[in-house]
Steps between C-alpha positions, in 0.01 A plus 500: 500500500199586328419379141558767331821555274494759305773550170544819313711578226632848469724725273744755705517883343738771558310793637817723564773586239788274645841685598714178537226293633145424524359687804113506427305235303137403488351129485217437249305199587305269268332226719656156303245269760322526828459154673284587840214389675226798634383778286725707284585829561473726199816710387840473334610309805227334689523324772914611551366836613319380822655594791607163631826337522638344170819392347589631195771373257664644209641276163673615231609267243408233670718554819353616851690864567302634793243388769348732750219553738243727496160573764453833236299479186753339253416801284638741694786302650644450134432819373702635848771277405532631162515827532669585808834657422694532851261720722551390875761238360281324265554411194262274407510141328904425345291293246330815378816575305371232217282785422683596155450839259388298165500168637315391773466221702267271539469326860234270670349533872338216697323639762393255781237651766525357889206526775771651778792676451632315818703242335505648145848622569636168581356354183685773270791462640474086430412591184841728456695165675353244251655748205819500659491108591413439157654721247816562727410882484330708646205667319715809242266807683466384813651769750376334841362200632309478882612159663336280709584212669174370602383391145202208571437232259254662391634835384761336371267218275344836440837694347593155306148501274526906458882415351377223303250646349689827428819330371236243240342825379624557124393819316 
């Protein structure tokens, strides 16, 4: 894993009058701290829109609801998840429905960049184990999970530090 964690806070907005539900919503972020090593990238979302592989996790009120896996610019992955309303059998991100007229939501994002995608997957998927190990749930949003049996020390020593230090984080 590189050094480089990055943590966003961000406020979810209806962008679509709701029939029933919440079926398009936009993220506005407000970058809360930027811990890396290497040169900043300027914009709203630095480094988390460089096309490398990352792990990015979602908190609201101080539980972990959703952790997914991106190569795309982090920009454009959430922004697809928040607005897709069923085309080709998408529907986007079930946490998107936090996205309330008059009241909305604020939620946190770690994002944690990787050199390779090769073993990225594994990682996020101890990440989503070490939830369910120890809260006894599985993360609220979290609609799949890619397993892998072949988890290393490593990875896994890896997954532990990402939970701890995204289960310590307060607001």
């Amino acid at each position: 894993m590189k050094n480089q964690v990055l943590q966003y806070r961000f406020v979810l907005r209806v962008i679509a009058p709701p029939k029933g539900k919440v079926t398009m919503a936009k993220g506005k972020a407000k970058v809360l701290q930027i811990k890396q090593r290497g040169p900043y990238r300027k914009g709203r979302w630095g480094l988390a829109n460089k096309r490398s592989p990352k792990i990015y996790i979602i908190k609201h009120d101080e539980e972990i609801i959703y952790v997914g896996i991106t190569e795309s610019l982090l920009s454009s992955r959430l922004r697809s998840g928040l607005t897709a309303v069923g085309k080709k059998g998408y529907y986007g991100y079930p946490w998107k429905i936090l996205a309330k007229r008059d009241d909305s939501r604020v939620l946190d994002l770690f994002v944690y960049l990787f050199n390779s995608k090769e073993r990225t997957e594994v990682i996020e998927a101890e990440v989503v184990y070490l939830i369910r190990s120890k809260t006894g749930r599985w993360p609220k949003y979290q609609t799949e999970i890619h397993f892998h049996y072949d988890a290393n020390r490593k990875e896994k020593g890896i997954a532990r530090r990402i939970y701890n230090r995204i289960s310590a984080s307060h607001k």
